[in-house]
C-alpha positions as CSV (number, residue, x, y, z in Angstrom):
1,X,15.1,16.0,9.0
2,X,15.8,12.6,9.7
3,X,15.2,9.1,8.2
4,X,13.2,8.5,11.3
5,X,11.0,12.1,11.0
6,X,10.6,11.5,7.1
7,X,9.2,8.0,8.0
8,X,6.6,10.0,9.9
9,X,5.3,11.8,7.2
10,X,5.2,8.2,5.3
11,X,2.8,6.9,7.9
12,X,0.3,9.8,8.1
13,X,0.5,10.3,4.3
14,X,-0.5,6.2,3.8
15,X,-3.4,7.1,6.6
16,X,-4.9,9.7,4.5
17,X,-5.1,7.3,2.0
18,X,-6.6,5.2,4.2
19,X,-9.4,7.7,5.3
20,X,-9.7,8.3,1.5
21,X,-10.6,5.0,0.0
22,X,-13.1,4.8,2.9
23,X,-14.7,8.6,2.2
24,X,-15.0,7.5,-1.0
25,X,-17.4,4.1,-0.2
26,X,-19.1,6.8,1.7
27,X,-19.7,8.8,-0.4
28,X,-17.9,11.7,1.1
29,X,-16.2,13.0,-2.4
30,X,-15.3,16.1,-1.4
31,X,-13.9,15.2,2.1
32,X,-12.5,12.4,0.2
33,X,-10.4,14.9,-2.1
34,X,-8.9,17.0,0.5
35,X,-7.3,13.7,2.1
36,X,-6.0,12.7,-1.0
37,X,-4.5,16.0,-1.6
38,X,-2.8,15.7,2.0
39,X,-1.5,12.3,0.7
40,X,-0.1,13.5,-2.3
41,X,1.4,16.3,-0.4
42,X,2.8,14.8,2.1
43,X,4.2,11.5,-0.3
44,X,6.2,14.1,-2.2
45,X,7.7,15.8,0.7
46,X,9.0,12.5,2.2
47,X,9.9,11.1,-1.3
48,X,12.6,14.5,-1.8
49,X,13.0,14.3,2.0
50,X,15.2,10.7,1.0
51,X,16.2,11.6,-2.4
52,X,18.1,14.4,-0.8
53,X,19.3,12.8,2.0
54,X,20.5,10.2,-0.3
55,X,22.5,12.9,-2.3
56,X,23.6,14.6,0.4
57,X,24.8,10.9,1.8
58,X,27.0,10.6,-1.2
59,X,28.4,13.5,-1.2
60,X,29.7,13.3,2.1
């Protein structure tokens, strides 16, 4: 995947974060819970998505 693709899953993890916060002064805590869970998802991916390619940067 590239810098560019994992940058991607940056963005749309930020806007769940986004549609979280606003669930939340809603109200909507359940909704609210599933778009954090896609945030936290989809931060981790792209956080090992540039650890690796960082590694695999090095090593070649």
């Amino acid at each position: 995947m590239s810098f560019e693709e994992a940058e991607i899953l940056k963005e749309r993890a930020e806007a769940f974060l986004i549609n979280a916060k606003r669930l939340i002064e809603e109200g909507f805590y359940d909704i609210a819970a599933f778009n954090l869970e896609q945030y936290c998802q989809l931060i981790l991916k792209y956080k090992l998505l540039i650890k690796t390619e960082h590694i695999h940067a090095l090593i070649h």
